[in-house]
N, CA, C and O atoms as a printed pandas DataFrame, in Angstrom:
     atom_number atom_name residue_name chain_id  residue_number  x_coord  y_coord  z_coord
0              1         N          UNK        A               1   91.491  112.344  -43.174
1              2        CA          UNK        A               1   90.929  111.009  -43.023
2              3         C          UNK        A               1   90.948  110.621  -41.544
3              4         O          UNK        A               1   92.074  110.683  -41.048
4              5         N          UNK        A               2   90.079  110.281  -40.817
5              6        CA          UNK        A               2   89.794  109.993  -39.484
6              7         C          UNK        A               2   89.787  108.499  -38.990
7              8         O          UNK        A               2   89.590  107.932  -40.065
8              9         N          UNK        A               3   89.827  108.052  -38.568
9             10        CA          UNK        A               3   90.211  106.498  -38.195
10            11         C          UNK        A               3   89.497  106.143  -37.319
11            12         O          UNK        A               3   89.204  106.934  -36.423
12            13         N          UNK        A               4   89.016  104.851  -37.333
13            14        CA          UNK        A               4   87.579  104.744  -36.283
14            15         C          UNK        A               4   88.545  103.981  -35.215
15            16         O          UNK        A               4   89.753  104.168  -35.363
16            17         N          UNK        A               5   88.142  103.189  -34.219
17            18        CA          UNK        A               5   88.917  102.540  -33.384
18            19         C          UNK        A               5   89.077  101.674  -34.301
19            20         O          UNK        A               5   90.074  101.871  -34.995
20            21         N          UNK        A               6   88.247  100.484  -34.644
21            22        CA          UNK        A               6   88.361   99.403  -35.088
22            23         C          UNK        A               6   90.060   99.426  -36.011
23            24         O          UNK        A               6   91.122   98.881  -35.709
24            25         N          UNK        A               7   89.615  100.465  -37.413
25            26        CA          UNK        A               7   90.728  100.057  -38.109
26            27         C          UNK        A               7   92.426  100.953  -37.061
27            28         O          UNK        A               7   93.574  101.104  -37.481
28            29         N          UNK        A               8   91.953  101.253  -35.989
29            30        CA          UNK        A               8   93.577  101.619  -35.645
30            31         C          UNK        A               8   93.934  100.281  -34.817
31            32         O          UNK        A               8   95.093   99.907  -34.635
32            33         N          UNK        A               9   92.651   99.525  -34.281
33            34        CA          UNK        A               9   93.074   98.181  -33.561
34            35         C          UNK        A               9   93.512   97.166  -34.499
35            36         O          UNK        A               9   94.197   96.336  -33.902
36            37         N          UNK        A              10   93.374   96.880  -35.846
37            38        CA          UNK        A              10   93.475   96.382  -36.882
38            39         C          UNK        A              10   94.998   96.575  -37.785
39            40         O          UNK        A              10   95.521   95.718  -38.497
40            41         N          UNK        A              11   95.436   97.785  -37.541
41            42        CA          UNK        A              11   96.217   98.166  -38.284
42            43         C          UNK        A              11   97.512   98.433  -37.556
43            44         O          UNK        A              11   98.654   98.539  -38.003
44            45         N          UNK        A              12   97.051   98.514  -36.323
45            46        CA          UNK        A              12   98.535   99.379  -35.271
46            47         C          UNK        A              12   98.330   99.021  -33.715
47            48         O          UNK        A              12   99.270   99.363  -32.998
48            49         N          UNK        A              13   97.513   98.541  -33.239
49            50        CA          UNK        A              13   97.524   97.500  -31.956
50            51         C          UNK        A              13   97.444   96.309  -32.295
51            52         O          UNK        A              13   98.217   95.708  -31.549
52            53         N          UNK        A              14   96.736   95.263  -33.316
53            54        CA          UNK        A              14   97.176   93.853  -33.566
54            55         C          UNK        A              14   98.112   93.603  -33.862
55            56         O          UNK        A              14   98.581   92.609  -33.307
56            57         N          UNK        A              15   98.695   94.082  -34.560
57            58        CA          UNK        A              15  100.208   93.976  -35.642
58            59         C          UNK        A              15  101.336   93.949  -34.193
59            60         O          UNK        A              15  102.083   93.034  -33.845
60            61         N          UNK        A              16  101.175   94.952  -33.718
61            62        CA          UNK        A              16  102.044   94.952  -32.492
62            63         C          UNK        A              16  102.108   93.995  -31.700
63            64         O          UNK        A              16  103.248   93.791  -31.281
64            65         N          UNK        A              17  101.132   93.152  -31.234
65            66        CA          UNK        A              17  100.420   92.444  -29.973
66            67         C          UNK        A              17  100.779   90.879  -30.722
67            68         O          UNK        A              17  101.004   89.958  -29.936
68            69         N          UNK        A              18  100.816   90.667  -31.782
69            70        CA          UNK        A              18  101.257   89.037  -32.269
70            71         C          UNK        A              18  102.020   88.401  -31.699
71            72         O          UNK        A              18  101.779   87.224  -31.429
72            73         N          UNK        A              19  103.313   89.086  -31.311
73            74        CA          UNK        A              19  104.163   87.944  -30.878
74            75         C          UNK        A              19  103.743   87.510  -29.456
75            76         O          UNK        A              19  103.852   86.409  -28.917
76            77         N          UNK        A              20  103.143   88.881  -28.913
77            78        CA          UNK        A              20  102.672   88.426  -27.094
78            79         C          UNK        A              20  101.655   87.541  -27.278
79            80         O          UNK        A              20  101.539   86.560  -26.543
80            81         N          UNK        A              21  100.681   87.836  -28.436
81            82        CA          UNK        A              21   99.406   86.209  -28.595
82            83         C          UNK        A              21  100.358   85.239  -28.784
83            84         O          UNK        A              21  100.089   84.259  -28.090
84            85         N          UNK        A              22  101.394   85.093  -29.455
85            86        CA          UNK        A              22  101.573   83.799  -29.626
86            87         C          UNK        A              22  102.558   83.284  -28.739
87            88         O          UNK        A              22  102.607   82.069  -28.928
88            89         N          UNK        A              23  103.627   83.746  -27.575
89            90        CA          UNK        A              23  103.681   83.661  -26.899
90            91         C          UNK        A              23  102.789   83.229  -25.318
91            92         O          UNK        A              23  103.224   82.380  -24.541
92            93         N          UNK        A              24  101.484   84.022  -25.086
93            94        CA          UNK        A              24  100.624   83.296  -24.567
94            95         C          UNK        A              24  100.100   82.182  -24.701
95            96         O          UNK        A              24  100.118   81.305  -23.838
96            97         N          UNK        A              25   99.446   82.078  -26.077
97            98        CA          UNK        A              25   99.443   80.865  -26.748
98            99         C          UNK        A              25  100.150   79.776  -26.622
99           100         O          UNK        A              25   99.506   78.780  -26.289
100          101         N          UNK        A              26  101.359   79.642  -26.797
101          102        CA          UNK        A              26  102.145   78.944  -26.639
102          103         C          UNK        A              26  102.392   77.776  -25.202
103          104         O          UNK        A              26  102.536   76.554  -25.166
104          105         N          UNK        A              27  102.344   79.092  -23.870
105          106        CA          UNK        A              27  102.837   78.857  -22.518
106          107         C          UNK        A              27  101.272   78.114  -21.986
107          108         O          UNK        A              27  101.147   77.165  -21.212
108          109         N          UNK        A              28  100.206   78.876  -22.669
109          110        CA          UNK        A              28   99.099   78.348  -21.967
110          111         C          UNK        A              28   98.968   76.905  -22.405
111          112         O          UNK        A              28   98.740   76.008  -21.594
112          113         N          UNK        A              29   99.141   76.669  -23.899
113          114        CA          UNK        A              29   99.216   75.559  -24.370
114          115         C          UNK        A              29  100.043   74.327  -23.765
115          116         O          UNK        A              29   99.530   73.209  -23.730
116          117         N          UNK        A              30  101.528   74.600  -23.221
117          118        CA          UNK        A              30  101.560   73.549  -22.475
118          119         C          UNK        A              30  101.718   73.267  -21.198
119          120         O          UNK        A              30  102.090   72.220  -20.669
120          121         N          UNK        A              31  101.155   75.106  -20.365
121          122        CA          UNK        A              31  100.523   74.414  -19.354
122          123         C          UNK        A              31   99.265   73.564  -19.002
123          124         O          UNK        A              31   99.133   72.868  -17.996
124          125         N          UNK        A              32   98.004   73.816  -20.410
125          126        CA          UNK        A              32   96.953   73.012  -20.060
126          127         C          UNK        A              32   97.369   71.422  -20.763
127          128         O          UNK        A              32   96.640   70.474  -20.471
128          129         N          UNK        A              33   98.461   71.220  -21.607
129          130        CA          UNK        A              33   98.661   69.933  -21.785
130          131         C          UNK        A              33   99.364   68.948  -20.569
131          132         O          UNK        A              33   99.186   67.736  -20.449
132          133         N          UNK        A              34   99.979   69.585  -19.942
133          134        CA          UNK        A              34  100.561   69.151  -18.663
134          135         C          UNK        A              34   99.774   69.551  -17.262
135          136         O          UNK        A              34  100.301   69.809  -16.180
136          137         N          UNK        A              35   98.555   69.533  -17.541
137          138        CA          UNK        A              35   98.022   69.602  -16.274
138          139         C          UNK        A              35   97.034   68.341  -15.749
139          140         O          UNK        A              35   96.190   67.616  -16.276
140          141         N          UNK        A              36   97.599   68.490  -14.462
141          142        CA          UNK        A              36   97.272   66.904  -13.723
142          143         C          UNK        A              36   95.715   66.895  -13.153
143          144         O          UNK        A              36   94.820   66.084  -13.393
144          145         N          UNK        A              37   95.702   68.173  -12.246
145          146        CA          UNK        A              37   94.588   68.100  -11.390
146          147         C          UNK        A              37   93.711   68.655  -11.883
147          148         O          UNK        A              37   92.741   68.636  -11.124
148          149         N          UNK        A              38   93.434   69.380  -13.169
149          150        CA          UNK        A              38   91.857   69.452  -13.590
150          151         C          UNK        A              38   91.490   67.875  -14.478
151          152         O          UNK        A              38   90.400   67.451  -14.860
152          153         N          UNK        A              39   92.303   67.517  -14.550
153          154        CA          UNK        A              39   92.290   66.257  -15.598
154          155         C          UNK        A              39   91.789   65.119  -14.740
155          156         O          UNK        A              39   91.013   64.296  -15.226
156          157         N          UNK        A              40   92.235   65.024  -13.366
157          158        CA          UNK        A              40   91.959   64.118  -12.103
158          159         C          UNK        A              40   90.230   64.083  -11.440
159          160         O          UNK        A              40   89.338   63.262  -11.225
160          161         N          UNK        A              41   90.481   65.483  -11.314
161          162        CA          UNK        A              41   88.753   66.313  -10.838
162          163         C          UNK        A              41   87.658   65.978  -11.725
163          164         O          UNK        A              41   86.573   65.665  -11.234
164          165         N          UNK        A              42   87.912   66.026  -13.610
165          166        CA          UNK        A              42   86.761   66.055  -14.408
166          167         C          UNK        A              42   86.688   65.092  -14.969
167          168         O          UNK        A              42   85.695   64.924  -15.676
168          169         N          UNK        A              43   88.153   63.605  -14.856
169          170        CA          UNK        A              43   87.775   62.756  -15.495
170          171         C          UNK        A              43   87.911   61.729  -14.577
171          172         O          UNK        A              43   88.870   60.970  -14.716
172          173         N          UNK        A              44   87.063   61.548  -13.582
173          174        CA          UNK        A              44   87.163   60.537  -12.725
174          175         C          UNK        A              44   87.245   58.719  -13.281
175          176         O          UNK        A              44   87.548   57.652  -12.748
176          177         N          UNK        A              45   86.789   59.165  -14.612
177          178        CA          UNK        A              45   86.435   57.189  -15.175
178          179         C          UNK        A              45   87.941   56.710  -15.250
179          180         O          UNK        A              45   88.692   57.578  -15.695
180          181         N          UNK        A              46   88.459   55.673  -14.957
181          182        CA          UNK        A              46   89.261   55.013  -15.537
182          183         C          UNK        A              46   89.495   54.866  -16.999
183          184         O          UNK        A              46   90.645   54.686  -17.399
184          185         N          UNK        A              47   88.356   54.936  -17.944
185          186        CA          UNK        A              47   88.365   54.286  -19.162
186          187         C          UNK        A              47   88.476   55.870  -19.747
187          188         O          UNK        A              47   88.592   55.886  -20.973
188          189         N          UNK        A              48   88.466   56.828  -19.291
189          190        CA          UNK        A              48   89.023   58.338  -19.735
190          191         C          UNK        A              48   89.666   58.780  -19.544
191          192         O          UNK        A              48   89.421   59.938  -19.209
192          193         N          UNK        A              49   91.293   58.282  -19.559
193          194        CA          UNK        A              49   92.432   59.169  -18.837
194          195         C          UNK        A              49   92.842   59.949  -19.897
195          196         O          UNK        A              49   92.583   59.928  -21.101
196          197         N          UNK        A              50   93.591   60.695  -19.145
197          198        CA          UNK        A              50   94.808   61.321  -19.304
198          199         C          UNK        A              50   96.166   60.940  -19.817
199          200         O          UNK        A              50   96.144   59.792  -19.373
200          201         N          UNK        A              51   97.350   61.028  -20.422
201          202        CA          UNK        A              51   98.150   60.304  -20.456
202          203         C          UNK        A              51   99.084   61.107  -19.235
203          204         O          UNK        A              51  100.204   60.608  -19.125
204          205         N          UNK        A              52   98.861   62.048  -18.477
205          206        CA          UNK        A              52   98.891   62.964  -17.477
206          207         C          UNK        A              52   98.624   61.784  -16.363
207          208         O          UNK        A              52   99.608   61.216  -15.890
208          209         N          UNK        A              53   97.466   61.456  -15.994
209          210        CA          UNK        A              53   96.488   61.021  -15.234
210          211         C          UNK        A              53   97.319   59.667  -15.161
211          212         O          UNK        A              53   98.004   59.503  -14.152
212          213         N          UNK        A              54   97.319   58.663  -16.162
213          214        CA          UNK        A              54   97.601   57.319  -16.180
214          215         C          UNK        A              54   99.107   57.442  -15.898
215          216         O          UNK        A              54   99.651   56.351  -15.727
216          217         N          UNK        A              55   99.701   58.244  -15.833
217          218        CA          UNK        A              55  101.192   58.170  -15.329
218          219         C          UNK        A              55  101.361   57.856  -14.273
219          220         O          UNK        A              55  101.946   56.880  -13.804
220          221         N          UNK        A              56  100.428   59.356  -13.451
221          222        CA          UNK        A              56  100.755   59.205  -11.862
222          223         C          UNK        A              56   99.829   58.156  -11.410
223          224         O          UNK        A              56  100.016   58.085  -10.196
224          225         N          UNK        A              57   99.007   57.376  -11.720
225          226        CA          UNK        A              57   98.456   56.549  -11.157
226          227         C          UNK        A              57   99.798   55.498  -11.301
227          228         O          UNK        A              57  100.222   55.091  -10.219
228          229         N          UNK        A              58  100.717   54.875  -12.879
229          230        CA          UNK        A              58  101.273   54.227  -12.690
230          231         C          UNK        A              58  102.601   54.399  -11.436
231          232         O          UNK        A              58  103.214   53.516  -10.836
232          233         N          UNK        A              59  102.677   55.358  -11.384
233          234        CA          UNK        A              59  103.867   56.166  -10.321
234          235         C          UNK        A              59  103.602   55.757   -9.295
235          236         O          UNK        A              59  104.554   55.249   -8.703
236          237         N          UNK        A              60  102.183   55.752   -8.527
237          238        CA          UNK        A              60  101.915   55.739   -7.404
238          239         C          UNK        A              60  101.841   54.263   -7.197
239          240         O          UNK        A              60  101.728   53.871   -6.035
240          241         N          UNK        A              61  101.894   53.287   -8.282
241          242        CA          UNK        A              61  101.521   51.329   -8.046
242          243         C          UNK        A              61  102.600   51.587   -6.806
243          244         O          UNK        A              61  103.021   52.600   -6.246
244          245         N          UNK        A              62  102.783   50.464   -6.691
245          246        CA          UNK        A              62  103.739   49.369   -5.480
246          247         C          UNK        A              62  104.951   48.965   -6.144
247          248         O          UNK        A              62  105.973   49.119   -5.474
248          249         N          UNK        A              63  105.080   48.498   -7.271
249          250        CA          UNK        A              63  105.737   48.211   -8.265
250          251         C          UNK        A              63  106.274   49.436   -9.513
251          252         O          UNK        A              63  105.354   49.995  -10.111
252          253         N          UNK        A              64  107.204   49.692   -9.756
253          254        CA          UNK        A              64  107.196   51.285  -10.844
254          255         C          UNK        A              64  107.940   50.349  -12.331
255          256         O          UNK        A              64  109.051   49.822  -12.287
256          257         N          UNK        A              65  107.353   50.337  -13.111
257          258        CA          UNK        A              65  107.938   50.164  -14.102
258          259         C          UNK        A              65  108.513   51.024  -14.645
259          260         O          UNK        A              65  107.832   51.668  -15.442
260          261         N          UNK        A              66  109.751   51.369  -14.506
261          262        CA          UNK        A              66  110.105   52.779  -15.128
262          263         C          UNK        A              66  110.595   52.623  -16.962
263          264         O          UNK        A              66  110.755   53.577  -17.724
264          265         N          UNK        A              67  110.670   51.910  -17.132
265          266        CA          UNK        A              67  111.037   51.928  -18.737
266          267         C          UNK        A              67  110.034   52.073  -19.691
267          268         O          UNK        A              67  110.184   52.366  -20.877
268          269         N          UNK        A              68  108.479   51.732  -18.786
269          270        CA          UNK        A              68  107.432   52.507  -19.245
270          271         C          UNK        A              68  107.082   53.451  -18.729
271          272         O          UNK        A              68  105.960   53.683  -19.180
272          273         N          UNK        A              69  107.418   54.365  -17.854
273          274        CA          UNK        A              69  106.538   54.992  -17.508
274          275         C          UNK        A              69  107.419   56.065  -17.934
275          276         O          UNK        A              69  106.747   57.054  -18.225
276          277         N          UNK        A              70  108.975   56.293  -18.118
277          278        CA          UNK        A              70  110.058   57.057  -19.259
278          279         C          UNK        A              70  109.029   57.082  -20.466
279          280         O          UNK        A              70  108.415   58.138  -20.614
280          281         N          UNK        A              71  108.812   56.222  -21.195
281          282        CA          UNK        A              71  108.288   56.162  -22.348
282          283         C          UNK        A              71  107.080   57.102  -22.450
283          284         O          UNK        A              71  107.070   58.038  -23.249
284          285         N          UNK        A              72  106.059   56.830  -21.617
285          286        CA          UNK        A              72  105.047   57.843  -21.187
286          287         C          UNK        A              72  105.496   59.094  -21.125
287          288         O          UNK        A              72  105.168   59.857  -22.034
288          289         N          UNK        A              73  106.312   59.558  -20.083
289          290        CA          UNK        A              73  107.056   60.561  -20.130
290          291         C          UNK        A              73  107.409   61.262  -21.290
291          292         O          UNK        A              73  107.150   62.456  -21.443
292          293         N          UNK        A              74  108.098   60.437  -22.265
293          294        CA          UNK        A              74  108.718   60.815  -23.458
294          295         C          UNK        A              74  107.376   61.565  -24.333
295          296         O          UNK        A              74  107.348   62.737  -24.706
296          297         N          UNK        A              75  106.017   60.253  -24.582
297          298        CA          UNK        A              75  105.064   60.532  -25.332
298          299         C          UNK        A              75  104.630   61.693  -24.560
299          300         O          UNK        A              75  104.756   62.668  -25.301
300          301         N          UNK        A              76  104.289   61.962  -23.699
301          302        CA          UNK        A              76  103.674   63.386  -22.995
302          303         C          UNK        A              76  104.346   64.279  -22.859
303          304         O          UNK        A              76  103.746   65.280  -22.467
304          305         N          UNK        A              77  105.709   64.421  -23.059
305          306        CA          UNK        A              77  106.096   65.788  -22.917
306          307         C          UNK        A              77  106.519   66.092  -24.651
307          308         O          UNK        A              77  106.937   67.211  -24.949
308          309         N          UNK        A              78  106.372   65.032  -25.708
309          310        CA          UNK        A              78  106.377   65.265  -27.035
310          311         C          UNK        A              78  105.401   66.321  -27.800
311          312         O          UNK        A              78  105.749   67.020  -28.751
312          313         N          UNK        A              79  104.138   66.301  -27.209
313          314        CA          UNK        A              79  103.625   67.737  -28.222
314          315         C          UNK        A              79  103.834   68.892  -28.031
315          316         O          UNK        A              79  103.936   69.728  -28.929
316          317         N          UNK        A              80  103.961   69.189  -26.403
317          318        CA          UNK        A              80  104.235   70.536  -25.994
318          319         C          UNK        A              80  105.764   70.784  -26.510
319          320         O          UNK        A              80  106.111   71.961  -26.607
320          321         N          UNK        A              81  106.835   69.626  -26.895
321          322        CA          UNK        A              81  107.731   70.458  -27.492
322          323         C          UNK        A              81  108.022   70.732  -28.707
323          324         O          UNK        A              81  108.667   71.727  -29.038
324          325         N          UNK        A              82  107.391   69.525  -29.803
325          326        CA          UNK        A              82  106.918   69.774  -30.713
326          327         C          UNK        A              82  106.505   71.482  -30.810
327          328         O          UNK        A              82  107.241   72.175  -31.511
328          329         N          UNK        A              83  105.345   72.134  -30.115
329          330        CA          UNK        A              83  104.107   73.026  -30.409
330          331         C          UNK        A              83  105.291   74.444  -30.097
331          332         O          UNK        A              83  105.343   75.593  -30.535
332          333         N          UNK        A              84  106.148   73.642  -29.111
333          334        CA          UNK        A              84  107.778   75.125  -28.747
334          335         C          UNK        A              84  108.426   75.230  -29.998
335          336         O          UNK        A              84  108.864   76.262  -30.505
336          337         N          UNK        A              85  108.460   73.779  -30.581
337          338        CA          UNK        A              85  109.771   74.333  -31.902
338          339         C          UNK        A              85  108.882   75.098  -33.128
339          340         O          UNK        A              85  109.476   75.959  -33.776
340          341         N          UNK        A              86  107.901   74.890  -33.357
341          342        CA          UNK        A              86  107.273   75.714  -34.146
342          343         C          UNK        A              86  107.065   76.833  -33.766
343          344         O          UNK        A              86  107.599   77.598  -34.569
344          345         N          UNK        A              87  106.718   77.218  -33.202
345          346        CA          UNK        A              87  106.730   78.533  -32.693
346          347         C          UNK        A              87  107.720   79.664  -31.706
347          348         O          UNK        A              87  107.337   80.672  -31.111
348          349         N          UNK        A              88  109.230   79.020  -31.802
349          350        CA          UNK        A              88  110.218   79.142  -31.162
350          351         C          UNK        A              88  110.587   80.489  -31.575
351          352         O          UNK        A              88  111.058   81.196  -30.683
352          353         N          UNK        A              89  110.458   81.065  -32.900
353          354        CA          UNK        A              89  110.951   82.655  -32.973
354          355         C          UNK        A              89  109.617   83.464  -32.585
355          356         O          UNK        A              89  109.847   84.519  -31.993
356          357         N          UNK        A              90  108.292   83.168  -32.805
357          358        CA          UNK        A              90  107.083   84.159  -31.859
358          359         C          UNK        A              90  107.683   84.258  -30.558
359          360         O          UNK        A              90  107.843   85.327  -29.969
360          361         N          UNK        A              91  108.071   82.929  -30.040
361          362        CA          UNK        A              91  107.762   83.196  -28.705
362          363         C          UNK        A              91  109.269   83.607  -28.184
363          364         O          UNK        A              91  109.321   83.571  -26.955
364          365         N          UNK        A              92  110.284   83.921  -28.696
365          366        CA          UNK        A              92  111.458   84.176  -28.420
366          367         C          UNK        A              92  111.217   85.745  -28.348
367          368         O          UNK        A              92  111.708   86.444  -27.462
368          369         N          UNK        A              93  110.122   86.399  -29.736
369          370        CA          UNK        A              93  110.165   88.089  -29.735
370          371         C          UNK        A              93  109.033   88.245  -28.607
371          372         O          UNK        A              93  109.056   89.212  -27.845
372          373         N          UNK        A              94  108.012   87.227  -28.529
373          374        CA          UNK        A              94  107.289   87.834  -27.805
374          375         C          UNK        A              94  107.805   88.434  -26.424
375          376         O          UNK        A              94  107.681   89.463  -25.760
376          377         N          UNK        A              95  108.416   87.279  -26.374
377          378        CA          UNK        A              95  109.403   87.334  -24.339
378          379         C          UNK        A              95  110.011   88.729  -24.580
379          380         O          UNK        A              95  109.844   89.681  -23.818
380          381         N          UNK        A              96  110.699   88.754  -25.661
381          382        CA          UNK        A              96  112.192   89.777  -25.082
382          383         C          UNK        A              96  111.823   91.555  -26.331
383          384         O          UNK        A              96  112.622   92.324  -26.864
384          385         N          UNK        A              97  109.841   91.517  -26.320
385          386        CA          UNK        A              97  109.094   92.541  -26.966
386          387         C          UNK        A              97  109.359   93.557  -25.845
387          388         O          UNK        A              97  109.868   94.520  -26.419
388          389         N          UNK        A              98  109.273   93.807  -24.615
389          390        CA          UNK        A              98  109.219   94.569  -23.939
390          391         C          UNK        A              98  110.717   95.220  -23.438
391          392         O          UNK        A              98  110.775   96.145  -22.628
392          393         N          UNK        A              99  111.994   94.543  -24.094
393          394        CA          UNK        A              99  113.025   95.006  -23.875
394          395         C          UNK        A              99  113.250   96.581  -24.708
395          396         O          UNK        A              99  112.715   97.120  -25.677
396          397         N          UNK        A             100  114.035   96.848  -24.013
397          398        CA          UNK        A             100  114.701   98.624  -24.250
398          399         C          UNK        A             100  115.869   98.028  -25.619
399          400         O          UNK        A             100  116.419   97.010  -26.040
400          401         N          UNK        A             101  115.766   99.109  -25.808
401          402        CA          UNK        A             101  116.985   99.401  -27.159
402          403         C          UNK        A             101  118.496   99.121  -26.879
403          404         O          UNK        A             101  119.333   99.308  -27.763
């Protein structure tokens, strides 16, 4: 029986490669949730922020309200850790897939 690529990529390179997708997955995920300056560049309107965006604008006032802008803090760094605890054993094998025996 001969094996075409497809089913050996299917059967014995995907299977292998999961935890590194979801590991990527993961890291890319909250680096693009925490990113400031494509968010700055493409959403110039006021009435389209960011909760990224509307931080550092509040950061930068004259005045800092910090008990909101903690709160902000809190709400924005909540999904990306949320999106870590679910996926905390992928991305634990993915990291430590390339270790020796």
């Amino acid at each position: 029986m001969e094996l075409s690529y497809g089913r050996i990529f299917f059967r014995i390179m995907l299977p292998m490669a999961i935890p590194a997708l979801f590991t990527i997955a993961v890291l890319q995920f909250i680096q693009v949730w925490d990113d400031l300056l494509v968010a700055m560049l493409f959403l110039p309107n006021p009435a389209v922020r960011t909760i990224t965006v509307g931080l550092a604008t509040l950061q930068a006032q004259r005045i800092v309200n910090i008990p909101v802008l903690m709160a902000g803090s809190f709400v924005r760094a909540l999904p990306a850790v949320i999106v870590y605890l679910i996926f905390q054993r992928s991305l634990i094998n993915g990291l430590t897939m390339g270790m020796g025996k």
